[in-house]
N, C-alpha and C positions, 0 to 999 in steps of 0.2 A: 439681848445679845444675839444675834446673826452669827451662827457657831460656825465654826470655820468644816468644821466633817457632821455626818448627822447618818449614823446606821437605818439603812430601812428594812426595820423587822414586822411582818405583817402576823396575820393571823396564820398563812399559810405556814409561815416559818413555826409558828407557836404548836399548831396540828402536827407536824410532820416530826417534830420534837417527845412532843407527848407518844405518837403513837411508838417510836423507838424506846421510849420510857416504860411503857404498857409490852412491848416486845421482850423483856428483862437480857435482851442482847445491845449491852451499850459502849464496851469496847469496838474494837476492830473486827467488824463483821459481814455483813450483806450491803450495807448501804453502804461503807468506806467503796469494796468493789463496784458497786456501781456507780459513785460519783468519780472515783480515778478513770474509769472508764468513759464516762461521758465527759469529763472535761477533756481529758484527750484530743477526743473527739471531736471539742468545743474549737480546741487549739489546733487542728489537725493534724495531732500527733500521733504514733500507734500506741502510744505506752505512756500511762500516768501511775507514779505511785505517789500516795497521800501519805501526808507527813504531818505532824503535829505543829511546824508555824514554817514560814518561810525561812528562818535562820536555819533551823534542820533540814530542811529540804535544800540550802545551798550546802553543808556541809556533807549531805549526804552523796549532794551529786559530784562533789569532789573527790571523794574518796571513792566512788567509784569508777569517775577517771582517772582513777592511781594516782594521785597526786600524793607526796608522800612527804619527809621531813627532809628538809636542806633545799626542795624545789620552790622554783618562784614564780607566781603568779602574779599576771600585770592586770592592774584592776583604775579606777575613776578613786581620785580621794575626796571628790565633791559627792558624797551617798551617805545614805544612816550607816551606823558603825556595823552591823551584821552582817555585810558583805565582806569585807577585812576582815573581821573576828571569826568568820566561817574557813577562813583560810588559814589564819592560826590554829585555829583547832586540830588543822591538818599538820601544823608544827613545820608548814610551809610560811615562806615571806611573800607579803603582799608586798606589790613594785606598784609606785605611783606613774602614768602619762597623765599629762592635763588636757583639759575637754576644751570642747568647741564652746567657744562663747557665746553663743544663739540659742545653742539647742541644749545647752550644758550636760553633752553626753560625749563619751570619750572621742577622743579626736585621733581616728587612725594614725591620721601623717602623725604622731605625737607618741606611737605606740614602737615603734620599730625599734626608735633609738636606746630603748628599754630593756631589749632584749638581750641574752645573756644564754652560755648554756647550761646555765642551771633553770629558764624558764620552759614551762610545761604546760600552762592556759593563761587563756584570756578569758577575764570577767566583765564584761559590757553589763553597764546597768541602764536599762530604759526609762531613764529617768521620769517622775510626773508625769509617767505615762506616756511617753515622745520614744519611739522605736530608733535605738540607736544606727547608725550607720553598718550595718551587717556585712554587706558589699566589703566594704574596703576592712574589715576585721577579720572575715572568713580569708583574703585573699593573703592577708599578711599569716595567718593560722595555719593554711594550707602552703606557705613558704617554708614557713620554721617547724612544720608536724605540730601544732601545738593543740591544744583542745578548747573547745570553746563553750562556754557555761553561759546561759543569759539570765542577768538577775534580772528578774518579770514580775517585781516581786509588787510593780504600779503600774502594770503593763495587762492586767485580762480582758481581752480580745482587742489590743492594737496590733497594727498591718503595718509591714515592711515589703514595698513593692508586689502587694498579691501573697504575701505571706503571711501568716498568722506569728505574732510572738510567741517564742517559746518550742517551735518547731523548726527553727534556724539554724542553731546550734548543735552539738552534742549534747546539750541537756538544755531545757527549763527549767527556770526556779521561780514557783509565785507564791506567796502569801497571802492567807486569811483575813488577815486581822480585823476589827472593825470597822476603822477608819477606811481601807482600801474599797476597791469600785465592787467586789463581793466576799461577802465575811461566811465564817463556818464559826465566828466568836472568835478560836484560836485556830491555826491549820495551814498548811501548807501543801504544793504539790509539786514535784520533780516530774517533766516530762521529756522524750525523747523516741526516737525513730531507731535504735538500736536496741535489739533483744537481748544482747548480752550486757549491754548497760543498764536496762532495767531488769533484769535479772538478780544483776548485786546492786545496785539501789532498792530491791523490794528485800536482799538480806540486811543491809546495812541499817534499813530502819526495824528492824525485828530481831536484833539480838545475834546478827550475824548466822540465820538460823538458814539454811537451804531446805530444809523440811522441820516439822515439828519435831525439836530437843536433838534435833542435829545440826553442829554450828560446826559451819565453814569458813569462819572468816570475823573478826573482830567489830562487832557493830552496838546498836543501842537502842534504847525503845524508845522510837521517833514515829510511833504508829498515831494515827488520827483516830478519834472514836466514833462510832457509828451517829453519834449525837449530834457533834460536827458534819458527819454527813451530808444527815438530814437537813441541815438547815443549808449547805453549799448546791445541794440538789435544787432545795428550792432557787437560790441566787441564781442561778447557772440559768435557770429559764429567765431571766428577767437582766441578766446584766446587757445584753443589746440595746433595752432600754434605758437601764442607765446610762451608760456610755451615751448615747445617742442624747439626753438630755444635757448631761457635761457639755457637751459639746455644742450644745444650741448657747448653754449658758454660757462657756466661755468664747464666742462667737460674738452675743451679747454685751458681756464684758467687754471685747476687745472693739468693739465698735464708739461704744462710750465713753473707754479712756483713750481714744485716737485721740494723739496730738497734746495731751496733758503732759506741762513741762516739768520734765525731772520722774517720769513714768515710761518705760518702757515696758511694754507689754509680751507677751510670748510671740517666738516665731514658731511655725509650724514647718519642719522638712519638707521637701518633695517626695510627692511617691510614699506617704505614708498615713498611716490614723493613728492622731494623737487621741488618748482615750482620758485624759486630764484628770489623772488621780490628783494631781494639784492644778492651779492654776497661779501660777508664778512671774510676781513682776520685779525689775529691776528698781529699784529707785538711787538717782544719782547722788545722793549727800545724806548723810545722819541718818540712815536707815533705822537707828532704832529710835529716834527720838520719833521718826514717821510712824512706827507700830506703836507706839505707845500712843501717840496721838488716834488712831485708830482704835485700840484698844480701847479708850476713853470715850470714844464715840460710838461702843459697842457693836463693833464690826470686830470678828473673830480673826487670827491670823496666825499664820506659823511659820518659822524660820527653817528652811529646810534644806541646807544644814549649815549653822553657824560658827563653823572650825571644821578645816578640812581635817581627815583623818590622822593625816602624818605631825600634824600639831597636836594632836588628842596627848594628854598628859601620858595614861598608859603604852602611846604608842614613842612617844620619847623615853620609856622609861627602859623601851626594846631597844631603842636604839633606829628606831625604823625609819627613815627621812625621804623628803619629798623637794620636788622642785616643780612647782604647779603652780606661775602665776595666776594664771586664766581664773582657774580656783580656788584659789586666795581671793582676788576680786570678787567672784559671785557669790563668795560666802560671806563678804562684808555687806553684800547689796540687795541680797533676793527676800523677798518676802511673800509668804502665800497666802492668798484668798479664798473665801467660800466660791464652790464651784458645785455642789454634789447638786446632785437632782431634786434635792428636798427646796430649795430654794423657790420662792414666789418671783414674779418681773418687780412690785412691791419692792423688795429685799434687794435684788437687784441693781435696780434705781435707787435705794441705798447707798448701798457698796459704793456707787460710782459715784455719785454726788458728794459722797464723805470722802473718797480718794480726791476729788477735784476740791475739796475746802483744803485739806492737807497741802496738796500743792502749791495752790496761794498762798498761802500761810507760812510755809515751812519753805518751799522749794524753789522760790522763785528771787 
């Protein structure tokens, strides 16, 4: 099987884990401070606080733009559920606008009509790592005062016109996880250009604490451990490289299914670096009958995501509804592929040759 994600954890990672092991300091210590600070850095942001997954790290960054109960928040319902869910938690309503059908990232013209005065931010997610349209979301933000959170959470080190993701907004929000373009295992980080935002973003993941066993303010223990760190320290020097081979590979990819009927490939924006935490195609008819066929041919694959939000059982059960063609269709048709940097040309020419038997077969 040609696994659709594949962690690269080396020896470096293995070293620099042990030695925080051998340090007996494994919570929240020296290395959390200096990996918030160099990815900052990475994103060129002034201010990173490390958070224990990217779901905390978006709730955290919400609540420290006041975001509060009864206010609403307009967000993409084409994403995983933790960008919504992070907004409940705030005991605020996610508002659905639907995405650009290309880029499958929110679609400004589509955000306006949303708007209400009870809303308070906007959540752009940079989808599969494609840096959403900033320009025209800041512009509508900066109409209505609203605040702007970017979930970056498949976005470490994509560029938005000369800008890094995550330093656009009033806040960044990326995630660890394994599968993503660099993992800490589990971990998350809030970044941002305002001191007083990271100021209560670094209480609200500590217990609401402004200094040690003085608490200011209502918060949780959303801290990352030194352990995690270490091993994002190590990623942090080496994701340029990743990235930089995703993108050979899906370049690759995209050359070789050119023109294969019933496959549409990704578009890539202007003026931007797609850093292709997936590599996502459309297929026109029976998409899952195409994954299974695939499946069967031992090519790895994943649907990401197969029910918009506003359909989610739990989210009917709020009451909460959507009106998102665009993304209703791309969740009936999208399908992801291996793309990560672990992949061989070998594996590759795989992939492709068995999406072109598929076609014939199935799509034509």
């Amino acid at each position: 099987m040609i696994n659709i994600a594949k962690p690269i954890i080396s020896d470096e990672e293995i070293e620099a884990v042990t030695e925080v092991l051998k340090s007996g300091m494994l919570a929240q210590g020296p290395k959390v401070d200096e990996f918030q600070n160099k990815f900052a850095k990475y994103v060129e942001a002034k201010y990173g606080i490390a958070t224990s997954s990217g779901t905390t790290a978006l709730h955290t960054a919400l609540v420290a733009a006041g975001i509060k109960p009864g206010d609403e928040v307009i967000t993409t319902p084409f994403t995983f559920a933790a960008t919504s869910n992070s907004i409940l938690y705030t005991q605020a309503k996610p508002v659905y606008a639907d995405i650009d059908a290309k880029t499958f990232n929110l679609d400004p013209a589509k955000i306006e009509e949303q708007i209400t005065d009870k809303t308070k931010a906007i959540v752009p997610v940079h989808l599969y790592g494609q840096p959403a349209d900033m320009d025209g979301i800041l512009e509508i933000a900066q109409k209505y005062n609203l605040k702007v959170i970017e979930d970056a959470a498949q976005a470490h080190g994509a560029v938005y016109k000369g800008k890094k993701i995550g330093s656009i907004g009033d806040f960044g929000c990326f995630s660890f996880y394994p599968t993503k373009n660099m993992t800490t295992g589990e971990g998350g980080m809030v970044t941002t250009n305002d001191e007083e935002y990271a100021e209560k973003a670094g209480m609200v993941r500590a217990h609401g604490e402004s200094k040690r066993y003085e608490q200011s303010l209502l918060g949780y223990n959303y801290r990352m451990t030194d352990i995690a760190a270490s091993i994002g320290l190590v990623q942090l020097k080496h994701i340029d490289e990743f990235n930089k081979i995703r993108n050979e590979n899906a370049k690759y990819l995209s050359e070789g299914l050119a023109d294969v009927e019933g496959i549409t490939t990704p578009v890539v924006a202007d003026n931007v670096t797609h850093v292709f935490h997936q590599y996502t195609i459309r297929v026109s008819k029976d998409r899952d009958t195409f994954q299974k066929f695939l499946t069967d041919n031992q090519i790895g694959t994943g649907i990401h995501y197969p029910i918009v939000l506003y359909k989610q059982p739990y989210y009917q059960a709020l009451s909460i509804t959507g009106n998102c063609p665009l993304a209703e269709e791309a969740a009936s048709q999208v399908i992801s592929i291996p793309v990560h940097p672990s992949l061989t040309t070998e594996e590759l020419d795989t992939i492709i040759d068995t999406i072109k038997k598929g076609s014939e077969e199935l799509l034509q």
